[in-house]
PyMOL commands that place a pseudoatom at each C-alpha (Angstrom):
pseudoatom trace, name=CA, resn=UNK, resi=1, chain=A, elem=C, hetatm=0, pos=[78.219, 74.955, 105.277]
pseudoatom trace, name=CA, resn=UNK, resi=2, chain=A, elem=C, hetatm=0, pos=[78.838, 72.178, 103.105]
pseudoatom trace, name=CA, resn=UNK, resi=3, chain=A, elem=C, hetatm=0, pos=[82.287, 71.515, 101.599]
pseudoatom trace, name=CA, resn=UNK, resi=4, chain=A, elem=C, hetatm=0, pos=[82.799, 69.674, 98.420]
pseudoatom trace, name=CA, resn=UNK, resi=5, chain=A, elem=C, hetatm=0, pos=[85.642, 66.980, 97.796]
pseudoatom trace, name=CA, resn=UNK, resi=6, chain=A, elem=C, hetatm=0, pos=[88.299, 68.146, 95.503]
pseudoatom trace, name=CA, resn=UNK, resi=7, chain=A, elem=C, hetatm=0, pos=[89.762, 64.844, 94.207]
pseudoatom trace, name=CA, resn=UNK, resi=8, chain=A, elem=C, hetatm=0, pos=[92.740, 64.845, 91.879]
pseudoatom trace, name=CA, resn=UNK, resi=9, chain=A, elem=C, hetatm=0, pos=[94.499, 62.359, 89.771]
pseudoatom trace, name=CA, resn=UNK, resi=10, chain=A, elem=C, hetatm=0, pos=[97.897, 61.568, 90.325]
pseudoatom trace, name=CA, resn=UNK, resi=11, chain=A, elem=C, hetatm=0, pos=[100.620, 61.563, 87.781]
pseudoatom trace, name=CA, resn=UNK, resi=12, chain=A, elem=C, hetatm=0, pos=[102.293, 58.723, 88.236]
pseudoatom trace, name=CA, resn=UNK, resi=13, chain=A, elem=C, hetatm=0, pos=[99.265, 56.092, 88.676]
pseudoatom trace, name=CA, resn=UNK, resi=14, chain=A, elem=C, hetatm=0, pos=[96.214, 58.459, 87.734]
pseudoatom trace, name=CA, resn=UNK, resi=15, chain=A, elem=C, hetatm=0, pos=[94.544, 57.016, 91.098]
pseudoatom trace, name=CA, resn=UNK, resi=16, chain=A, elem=C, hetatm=0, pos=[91.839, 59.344, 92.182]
pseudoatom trace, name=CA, resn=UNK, resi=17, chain=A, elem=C, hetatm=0, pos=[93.220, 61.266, 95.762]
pseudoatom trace, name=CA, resn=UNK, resi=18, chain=A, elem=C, hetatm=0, pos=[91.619, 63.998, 97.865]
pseudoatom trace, name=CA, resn=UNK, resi=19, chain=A, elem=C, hetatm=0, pos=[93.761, 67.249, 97.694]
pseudoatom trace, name=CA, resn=UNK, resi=20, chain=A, elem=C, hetatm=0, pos=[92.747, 69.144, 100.836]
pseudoatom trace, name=CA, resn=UNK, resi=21, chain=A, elem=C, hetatm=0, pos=[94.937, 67.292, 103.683]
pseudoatom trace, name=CA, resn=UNK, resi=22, chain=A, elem=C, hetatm=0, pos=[96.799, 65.025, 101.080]
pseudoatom trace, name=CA, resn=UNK, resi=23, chain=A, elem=C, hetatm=0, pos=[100.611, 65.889, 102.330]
pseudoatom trace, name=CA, resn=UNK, resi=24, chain=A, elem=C, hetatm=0, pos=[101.700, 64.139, 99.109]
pseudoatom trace, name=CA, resn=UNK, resi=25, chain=A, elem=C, hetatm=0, pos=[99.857, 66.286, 96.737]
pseudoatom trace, name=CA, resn=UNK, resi=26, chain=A, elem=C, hetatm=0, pos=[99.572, 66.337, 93.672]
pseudoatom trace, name=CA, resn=UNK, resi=27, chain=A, elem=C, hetatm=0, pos=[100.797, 63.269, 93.866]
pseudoatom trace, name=CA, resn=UNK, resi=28, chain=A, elem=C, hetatm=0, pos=[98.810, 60.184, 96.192]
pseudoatom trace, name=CA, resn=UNK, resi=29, chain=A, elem=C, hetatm=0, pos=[100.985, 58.579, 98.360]
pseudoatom trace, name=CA, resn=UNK, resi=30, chain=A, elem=C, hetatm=0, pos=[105.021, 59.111, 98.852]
pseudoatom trace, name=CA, resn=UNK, resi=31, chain=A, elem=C, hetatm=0, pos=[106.047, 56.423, 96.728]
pseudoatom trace, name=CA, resn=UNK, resi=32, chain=A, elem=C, hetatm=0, pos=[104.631, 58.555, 93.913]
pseudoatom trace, name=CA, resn=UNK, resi=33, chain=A, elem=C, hetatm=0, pos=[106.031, 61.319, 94.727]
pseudoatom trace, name=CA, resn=UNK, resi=34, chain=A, elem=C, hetatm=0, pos=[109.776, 59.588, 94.771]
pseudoatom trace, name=CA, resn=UNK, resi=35, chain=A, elem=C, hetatm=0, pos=[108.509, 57.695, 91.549]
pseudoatom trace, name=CA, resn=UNK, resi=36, chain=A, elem=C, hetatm=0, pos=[108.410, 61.621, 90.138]
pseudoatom trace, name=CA, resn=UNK, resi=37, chain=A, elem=C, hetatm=0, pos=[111.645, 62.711, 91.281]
pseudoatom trace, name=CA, resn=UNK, resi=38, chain=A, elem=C, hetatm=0, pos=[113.222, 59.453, 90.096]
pseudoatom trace, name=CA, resn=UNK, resi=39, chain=A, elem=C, hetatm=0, pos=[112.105, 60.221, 86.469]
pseudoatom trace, name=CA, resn=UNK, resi=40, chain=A, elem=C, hetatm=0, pos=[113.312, 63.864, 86.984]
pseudoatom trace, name=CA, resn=UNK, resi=41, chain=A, elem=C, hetatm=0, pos=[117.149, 62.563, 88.594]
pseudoatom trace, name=CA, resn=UNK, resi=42, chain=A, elem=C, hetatm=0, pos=[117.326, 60.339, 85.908]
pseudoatom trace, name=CA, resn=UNK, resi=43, chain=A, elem=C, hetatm=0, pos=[116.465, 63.031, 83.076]
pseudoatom trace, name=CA, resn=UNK, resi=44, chain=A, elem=C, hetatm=0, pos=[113.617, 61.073, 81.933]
pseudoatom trace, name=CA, resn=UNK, resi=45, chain=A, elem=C, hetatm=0, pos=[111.259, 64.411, 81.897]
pseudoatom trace, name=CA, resn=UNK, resi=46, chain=A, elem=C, hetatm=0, pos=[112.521, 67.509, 79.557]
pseudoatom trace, name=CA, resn=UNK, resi=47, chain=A, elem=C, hetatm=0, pos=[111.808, 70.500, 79.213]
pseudoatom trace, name=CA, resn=UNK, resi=48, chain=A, elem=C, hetatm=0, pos=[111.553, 71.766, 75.727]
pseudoatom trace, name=CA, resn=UNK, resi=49, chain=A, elem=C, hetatm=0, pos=[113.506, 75.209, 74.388]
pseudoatom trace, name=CA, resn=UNK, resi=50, chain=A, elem=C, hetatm=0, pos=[112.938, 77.061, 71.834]
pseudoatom trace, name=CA, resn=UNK, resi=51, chain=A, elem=C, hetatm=0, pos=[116.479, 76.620, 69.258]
pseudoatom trace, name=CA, resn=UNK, resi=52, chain=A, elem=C, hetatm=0, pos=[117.047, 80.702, 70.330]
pseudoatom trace, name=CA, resn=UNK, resi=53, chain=A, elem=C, hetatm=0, pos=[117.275, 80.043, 73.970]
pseudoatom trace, name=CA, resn=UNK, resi=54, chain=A, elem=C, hetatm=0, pos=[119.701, 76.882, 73.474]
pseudoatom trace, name=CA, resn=UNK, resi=55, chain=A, elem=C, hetatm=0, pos=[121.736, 78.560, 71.378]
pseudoatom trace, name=CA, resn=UNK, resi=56, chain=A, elem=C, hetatm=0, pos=[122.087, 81.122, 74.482]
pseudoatom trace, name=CA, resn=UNK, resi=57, chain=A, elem=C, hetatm=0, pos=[122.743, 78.433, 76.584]
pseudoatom trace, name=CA, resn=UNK, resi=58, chain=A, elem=C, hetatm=0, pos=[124.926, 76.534, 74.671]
pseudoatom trace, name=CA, resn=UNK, resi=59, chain=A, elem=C, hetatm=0, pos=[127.423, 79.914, 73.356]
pseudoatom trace, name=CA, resn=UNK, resi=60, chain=A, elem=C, hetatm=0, pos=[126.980, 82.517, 76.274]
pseudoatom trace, name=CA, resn=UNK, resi=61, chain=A, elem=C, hetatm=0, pos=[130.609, 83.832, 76.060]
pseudoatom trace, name=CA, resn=UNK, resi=62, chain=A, elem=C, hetatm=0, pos=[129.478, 85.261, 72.457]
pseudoatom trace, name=CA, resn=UNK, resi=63, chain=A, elem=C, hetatm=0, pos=[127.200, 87.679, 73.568]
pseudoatom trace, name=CA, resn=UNK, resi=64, chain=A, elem=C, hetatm=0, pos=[129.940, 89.122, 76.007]
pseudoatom trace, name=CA, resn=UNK, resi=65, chain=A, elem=C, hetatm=0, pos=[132.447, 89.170, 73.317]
pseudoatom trace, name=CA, resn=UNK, resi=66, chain=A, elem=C, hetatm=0, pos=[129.809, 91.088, 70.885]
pseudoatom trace, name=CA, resn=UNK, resi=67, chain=A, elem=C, hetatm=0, pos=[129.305, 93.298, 74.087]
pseudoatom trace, name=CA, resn=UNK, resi=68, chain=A, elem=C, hetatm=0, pos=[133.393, 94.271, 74.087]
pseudoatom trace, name=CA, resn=UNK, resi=69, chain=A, elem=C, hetatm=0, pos=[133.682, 95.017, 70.413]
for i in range(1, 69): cmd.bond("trace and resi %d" % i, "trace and resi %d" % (i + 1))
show_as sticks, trace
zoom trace
């Protein structure tokens, strides 16, 4: 049976890796995959909300005091 090489891009440096016994994956190497959680630590990657769901976020106490009344 012949198997056929998955490759993947990375993220960070868009290098062309294998995925089957890459322990780094999706990333290619570990210094790639701290280069992702760097930019995640230092809140350089969002994720976007809808206005709704910040408003939940941002007034939560509201909704119990609507609750009470």
């Amino acid at each position: 049976m012949a198997y056929t090489l998955k490759f993947i891009k990375c993220p960070i440096c868009k290098k062309k890796t294998l995925w089957k016994g890459n322990p780094y994956r999706p990333f290619c190497s570990r210094e790639c995959k701290l280069a992702d959680l760097y930019h995640w630590l230092y809140e350089e990657y969002r994720i976007k909300l809808k206005e709704e769901e910040l408003e939940e976020e941002v007034h939560p106490e509201k909704e119990e005091e609507d609750e009470g009344v």
